[in-house]
N, C-alpha and C positions, 0 to 999 in steps of 0.2 A: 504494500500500500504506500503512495497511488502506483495505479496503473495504468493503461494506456488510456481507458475515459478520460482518466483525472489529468494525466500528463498532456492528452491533445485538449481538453478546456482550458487549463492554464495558456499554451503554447498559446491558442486563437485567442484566448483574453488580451494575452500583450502584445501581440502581432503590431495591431495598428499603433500602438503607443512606441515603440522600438525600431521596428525597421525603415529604414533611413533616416535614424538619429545619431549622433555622432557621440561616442562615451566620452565625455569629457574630463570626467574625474570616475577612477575607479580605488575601490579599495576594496580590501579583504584581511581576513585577522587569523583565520585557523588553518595550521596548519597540518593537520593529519586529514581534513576534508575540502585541499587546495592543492591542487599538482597544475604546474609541475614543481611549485612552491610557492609561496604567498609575493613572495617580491617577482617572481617571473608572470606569474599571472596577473600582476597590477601592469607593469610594464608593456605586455603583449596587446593588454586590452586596452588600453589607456589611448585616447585617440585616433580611434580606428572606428569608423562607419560600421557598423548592423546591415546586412545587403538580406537577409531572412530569420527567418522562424520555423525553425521546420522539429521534427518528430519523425523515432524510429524505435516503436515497441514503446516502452516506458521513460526513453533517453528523448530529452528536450537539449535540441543544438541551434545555436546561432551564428551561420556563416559571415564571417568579417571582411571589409576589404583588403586586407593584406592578404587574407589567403589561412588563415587560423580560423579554429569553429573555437567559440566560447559555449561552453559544456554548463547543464543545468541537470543532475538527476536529485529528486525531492526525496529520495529515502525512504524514511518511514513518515516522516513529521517534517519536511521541507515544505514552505509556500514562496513562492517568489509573487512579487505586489508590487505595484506601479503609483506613483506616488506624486503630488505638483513639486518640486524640488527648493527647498529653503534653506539656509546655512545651518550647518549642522557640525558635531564636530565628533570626531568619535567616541569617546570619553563618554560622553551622552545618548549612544547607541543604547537600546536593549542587547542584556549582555546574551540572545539569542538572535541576535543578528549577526550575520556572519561574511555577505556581501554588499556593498553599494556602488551605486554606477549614478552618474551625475551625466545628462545624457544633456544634447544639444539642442532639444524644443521644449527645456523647462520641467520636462520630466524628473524623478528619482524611480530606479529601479532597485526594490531591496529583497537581498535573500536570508529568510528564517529559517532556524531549524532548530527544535529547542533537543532532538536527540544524537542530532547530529550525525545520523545517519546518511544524511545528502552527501550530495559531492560538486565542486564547483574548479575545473576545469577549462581549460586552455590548451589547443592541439590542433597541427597540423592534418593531421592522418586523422582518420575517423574506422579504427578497425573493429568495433563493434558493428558494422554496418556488414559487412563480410560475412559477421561469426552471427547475425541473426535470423532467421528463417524468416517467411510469409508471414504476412500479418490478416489476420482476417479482416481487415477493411479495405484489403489489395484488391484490386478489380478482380488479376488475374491470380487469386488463392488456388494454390493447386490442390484442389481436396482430391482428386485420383490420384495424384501420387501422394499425397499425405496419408490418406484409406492403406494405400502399399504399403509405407511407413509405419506404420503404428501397429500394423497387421502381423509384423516381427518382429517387435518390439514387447519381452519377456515381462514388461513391468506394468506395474498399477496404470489404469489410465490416470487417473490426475495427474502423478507423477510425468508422464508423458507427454500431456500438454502441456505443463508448465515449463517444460525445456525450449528454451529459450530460442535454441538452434533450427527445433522442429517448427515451431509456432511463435512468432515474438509479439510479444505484449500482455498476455494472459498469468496473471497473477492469480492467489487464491480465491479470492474472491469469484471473478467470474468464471475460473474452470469451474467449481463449485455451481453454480449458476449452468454450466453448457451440460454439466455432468445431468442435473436435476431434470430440464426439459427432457432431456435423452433418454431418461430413466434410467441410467447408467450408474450403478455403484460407483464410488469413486475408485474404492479397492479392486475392480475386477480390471484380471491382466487386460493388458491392451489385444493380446494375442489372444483371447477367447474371446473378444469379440466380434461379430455379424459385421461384415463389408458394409451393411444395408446400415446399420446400429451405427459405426462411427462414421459412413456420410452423413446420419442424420446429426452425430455430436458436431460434426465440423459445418451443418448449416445451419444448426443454433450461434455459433460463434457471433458472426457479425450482426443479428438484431439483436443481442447483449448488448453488445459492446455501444454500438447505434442509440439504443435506447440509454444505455449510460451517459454518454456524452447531450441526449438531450434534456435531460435530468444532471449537467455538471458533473457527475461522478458520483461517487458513494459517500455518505460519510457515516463511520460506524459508531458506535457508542461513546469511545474514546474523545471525538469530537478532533480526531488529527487534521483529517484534510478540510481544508479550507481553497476556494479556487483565488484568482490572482483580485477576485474584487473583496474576499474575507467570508465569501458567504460559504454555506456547507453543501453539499449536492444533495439532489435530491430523489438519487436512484436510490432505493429499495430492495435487496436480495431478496428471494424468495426462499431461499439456505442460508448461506455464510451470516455468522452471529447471530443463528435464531437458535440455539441450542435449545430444549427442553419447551418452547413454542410450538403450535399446531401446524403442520403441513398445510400448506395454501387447498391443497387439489383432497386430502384423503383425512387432515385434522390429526394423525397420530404425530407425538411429540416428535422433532427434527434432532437427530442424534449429533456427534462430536466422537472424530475420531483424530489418530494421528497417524502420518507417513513417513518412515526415518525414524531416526535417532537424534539427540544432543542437538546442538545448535541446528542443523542442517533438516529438523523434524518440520513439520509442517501441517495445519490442521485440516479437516475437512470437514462438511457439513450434510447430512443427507437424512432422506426419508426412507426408513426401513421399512414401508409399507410401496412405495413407489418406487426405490431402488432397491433390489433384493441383489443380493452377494450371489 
């Protein structure tokens, strides 16, 4: 969390406020979520034109004119917010502010993160763009060869969509959600199931994700994500974070499982009356 709803509503919120303004003053404080280090990335970005706004899965990039992408990923609790710009000084930053950019048409562009799981970025190269698969709001998603894909592929499905490589963008949240329309266990191998079974998960994909972004994105209990105006989204799961809650379709409680181990575990959400193992 966010995901790619949340990440492409931010991306389009600041679009027209950003591109082709010129960063004027840039600054930045933390160093374990600033590469390629806090002073090379003030320097890089520091009066250089914004030429876009673009989005790939969960990762928000903004190509500059010198030929560098200034990098945006919101973590767990990152918001980036657009701001009318006034003298400011850092000292007087909230000490969960972590970037500012003092842009050329009067703007402040500021990045929060109070967990600090974001990351703020300056780079030539863009090789996550290589190492990411289709994204389901691609025209051309190739769900015949993804069907192929997944069809030998030994592992859980959620685990499966959430690989980055195979499918980019899909976080817990809405694999959770592609899983549920499908009536797909989350835990059943990708390999046991129906050609017929995972075209239909992979053409649930893009009216999630669709209907996300026109609801803003998700926002869970937590109250993390906020879009780039501060409001909360107003997409609604039908699983993820309804533990112990009625199923929308059948009213038996929405169970809570986990995928993995230690840090790298991951939860799921499901109806054991409409997804059976």
């Amino acid at each position: 969390m966010p995901e790619l709803p949340e990440a492409e509503t931010v991306r389009s919120q600041v679009e027209p406020h950003v591109v082709g303004a010129t960063i004027i003053e840039s600054w930045a404080k933390t160093p374990h979520l600033t590469s390629p280090s806090v002073s090379e990335f003030i320097e890089r970005t520091r009066g250089q034109k914004i030429v876009a706004a673009k989005r790939r899965g969960k990762q928000i990039y903004f190509p500059l004119e010198n030929g560098d992408n200034l990098l945006v990923h919101l973590g767990m609790t990152g918001k980036l917010s657009i701001e009318d710009d006034s003298e400011w000084k850092p000292e007087e930053l909230h000490r969960h502010v972590h970037g500012v950019w003092r842009l050329s048409n009067g703007k402040r562009w500021v990045f929060t993160d109070p967990r600090t799981f974001g990351e703020l970025a300056v780079s030539r190269d863009l090789p996550f763009l290589t190492k990411m698969g289709p994204e389901p709001l691609d025209e051309d998603f190739p769900v015949e060869e993804l069907v192929e894909k997944l069809g030998r592929k030994n592992v859980k499905i959620k685990a499966a969509i959430l690989d980055q490589s195979l499918i980019a963008g899909l976080g817990n949240i809405y694999a959770d959600e592609a899983c549920f329309r499908a009536r797909i266990h989350p835990e059943t191998r990708a390999s046991a199931i129906s050609e017929d079974k995972l075209r239909e998960l992979l053409g649930h994909m893009r009216p999630i994700l669709e209907e996300a972004i026109q609801g803003r994105g998700s926002t869970l209990k937590d109250g993390g994500y906020q879009d780039a105006n501060g409001d909360y989204g107003t997409f609604r799961p039908q699983m993820y974070g309804r533990t112990g809650l009625p199923c929308v379709i059948c009213e038996t409680p929405v169970q809570r499982g986990v995928l993995g181990a230690s840090k790298s575990a991951r939860s799921f959400h499901f109806c054991p009356s409409c997804q059976k193992l």
